[in-house]
C-alpha positions as CSV (number, residue, x, y, z in Angstrom):
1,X,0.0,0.0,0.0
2,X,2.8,2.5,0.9
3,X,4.3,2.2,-2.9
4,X,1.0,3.2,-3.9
5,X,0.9,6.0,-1.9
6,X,4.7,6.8,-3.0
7,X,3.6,6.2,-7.0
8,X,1.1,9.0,-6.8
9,X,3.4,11.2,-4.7
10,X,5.7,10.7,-7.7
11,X,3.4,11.2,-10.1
12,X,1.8,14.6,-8.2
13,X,5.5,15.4,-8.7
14,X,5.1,15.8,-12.1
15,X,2.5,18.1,-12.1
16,X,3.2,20.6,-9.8
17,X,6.1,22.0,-11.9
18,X,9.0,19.6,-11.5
19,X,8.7,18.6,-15.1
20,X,11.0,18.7,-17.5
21,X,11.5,22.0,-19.2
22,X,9.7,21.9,-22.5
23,X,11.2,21.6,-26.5
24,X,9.8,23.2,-29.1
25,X,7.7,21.6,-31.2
26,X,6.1,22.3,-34.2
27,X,2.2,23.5,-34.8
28,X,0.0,24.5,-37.9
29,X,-1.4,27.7,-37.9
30,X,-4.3,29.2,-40.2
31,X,-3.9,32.4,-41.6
32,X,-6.2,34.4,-43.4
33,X,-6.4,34.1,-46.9
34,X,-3.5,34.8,-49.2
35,X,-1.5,36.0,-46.1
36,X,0.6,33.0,-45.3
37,X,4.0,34.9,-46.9
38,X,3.1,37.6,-44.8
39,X,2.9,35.8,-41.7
40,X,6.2,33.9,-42.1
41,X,8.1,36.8,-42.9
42,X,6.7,38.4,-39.4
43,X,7.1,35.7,-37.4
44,X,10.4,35.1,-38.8
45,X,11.7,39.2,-38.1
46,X,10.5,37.9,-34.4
47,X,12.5,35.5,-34.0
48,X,9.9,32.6,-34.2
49,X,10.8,29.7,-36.5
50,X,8.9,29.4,-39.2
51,X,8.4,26.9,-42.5
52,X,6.5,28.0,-45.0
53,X,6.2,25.2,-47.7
54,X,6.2,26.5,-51.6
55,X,5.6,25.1,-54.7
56,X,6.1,26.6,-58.3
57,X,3.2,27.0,-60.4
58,X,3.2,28.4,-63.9
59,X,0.6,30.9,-64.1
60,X,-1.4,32.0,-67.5
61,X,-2.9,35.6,-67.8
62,X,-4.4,36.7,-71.2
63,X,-1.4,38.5,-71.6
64,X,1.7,36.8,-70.0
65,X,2.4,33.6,-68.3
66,X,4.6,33.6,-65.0
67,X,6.5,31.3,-62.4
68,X,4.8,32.0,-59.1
69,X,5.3,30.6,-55.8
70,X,2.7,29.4,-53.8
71,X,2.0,27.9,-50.3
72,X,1.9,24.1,-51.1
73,X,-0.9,24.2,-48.2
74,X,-3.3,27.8,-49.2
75,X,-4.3,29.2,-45.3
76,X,-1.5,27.6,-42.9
77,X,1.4,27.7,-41.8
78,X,3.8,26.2,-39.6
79,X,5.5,27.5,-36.6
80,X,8.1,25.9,-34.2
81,X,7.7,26.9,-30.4
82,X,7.1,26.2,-26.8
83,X,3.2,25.4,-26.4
84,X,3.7,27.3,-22.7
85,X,5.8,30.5,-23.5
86,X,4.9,34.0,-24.7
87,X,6.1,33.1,-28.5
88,X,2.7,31.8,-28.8
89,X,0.6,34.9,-27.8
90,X,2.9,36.4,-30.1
91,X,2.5,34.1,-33.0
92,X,-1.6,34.6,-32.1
93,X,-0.9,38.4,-32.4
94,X,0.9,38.4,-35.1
95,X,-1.2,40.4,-38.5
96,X,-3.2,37.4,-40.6
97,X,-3.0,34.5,-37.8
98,X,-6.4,33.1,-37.6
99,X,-4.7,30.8,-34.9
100,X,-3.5,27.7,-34.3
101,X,-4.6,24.2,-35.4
102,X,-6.4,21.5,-32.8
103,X,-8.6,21.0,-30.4
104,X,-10.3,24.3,-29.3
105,X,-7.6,26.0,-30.7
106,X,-4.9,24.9,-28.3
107,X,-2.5,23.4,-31.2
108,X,-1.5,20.2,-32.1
109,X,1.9,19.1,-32.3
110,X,3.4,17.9,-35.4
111,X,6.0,15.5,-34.9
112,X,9.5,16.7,-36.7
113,X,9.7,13.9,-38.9
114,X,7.0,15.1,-41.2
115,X,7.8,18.1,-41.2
116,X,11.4,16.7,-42.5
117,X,9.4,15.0,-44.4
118,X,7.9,17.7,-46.5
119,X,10.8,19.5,-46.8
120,X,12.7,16.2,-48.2
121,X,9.7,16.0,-50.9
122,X,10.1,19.5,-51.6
123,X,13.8,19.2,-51.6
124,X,13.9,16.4,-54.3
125,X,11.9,18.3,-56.8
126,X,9.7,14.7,-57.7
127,X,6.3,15.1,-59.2
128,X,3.6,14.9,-56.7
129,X,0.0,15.8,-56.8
130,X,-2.2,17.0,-53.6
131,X,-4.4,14.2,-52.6
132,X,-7.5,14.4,-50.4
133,X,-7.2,13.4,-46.8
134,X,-8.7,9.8,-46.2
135,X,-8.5,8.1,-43.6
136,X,-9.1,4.0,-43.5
137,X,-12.3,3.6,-41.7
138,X,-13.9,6.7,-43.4
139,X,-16.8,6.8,-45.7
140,X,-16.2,7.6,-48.8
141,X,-18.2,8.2,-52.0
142,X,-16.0,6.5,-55.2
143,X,-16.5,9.3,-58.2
144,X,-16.5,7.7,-62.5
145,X,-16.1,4.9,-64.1
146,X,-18.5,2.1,-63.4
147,X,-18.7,2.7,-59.8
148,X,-19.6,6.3,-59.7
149,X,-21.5,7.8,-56.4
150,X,-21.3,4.4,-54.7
151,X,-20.3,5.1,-51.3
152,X,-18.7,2.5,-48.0
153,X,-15.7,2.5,-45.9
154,X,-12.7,3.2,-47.0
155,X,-11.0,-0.5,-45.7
156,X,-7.4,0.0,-47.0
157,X,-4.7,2.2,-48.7
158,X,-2.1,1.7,-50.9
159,X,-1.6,-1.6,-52.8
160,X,-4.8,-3.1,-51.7
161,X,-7.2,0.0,-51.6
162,X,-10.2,-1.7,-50.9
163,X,-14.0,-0.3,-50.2
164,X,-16.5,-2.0,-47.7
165,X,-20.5,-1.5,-48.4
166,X,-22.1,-2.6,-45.8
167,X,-25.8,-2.8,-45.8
168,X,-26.7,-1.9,-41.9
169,X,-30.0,-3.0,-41.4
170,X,-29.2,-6.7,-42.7
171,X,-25.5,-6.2,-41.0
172,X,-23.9,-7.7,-44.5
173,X,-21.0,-6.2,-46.3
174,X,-19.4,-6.2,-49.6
175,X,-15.7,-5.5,-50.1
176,X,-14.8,-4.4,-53.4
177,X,-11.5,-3.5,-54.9
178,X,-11.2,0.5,-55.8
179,X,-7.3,0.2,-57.3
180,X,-7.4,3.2,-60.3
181,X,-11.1,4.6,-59.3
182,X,-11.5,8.0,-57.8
183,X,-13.1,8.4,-54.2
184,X,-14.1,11.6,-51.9
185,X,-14.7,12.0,-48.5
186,X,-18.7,11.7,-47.7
């Protein structure tokens, strides 16, 4: 009974401020629309560290066409502080921060390895193409082809990208292979 008593003494320990002090880690922001340039470049004159990822787009006006640089994600950005310290009121301050990303607005951290990860991707100038968040387990609507606007779970990624229809009321499902179709979140 007494290492009980000592395990949440230890644990109490912890939270009354004998922690460890805290890294930096990274976060997403939002900004407002078309200002995620502006908001690095601020950020970055105050110190905070910033990434900003771009990718070049050719451009065509009716009367030129241009090499532009654009956000690779339009309305965020990322930022790498201490969750606890005054950087962040100042990143939340800061012109065109619509503030940060997560659970009522607290932030979630990012781990650094995507972040790397990005920057690797962006770094080795392959072709990619943006591709809508899905998550196995999510409903999904597939979109053309023979399939179009049937919708299940989304069962699997990758080499065996698969689709459950499930018929509830009966509790009977299908699984049908989606390889090469098109499908949306529902």
């Amino acid at each position: 009974m007494s290492s009980g008593c000592a395990q949440r003494e230890g644990s109490w320990a912890g939270v009354t401020g004998e922690s460890l002090p805290q890294q930096p880690e990274w976060y997403a922001i939002r900004t407002r629309s078309r200002h995620e340039k502006m908001v690095s470049q601020q950020l970055e004159q105050q110190g905070i560290e910033t990434f900003l990822p771009l990718i070049k787009r050719t451009h065509k006006w009716s009367d030129r066409t241009k090499e532009v640089e654009l956000p690779l994600f339009a309305g965020y950005n990322f930022v790498r502080v201490i969750q606890s310290s005054p950087e962040r009121l100042r990143v939340l301050r800061a012109h065109g921060v619509a503030g940060f990303v997560g659970i009522n607005g607290a932030g979630t951290a990012i781990p650094e390895s995507q972040i790397q990860d990005i920057r690797t991707l962006l770094a080795s100038k392959v072709d990619f193409e943006e591709h809508t968040f899905l998550r196995v387990g999510q409903r999904v609507r597939v979109r053309g082809g023979s399939l179009d606007g049937v919708e299940g779970i989304l069962a699997a990624q990758n080499e065996d990208r698969s689709l459950v229809i499930s018929l509830e009321p009966i509790q009977r499902s299908l699984s049908v292979r989606i390889q090469g179709y098109t499908v949306e979140p529902v």
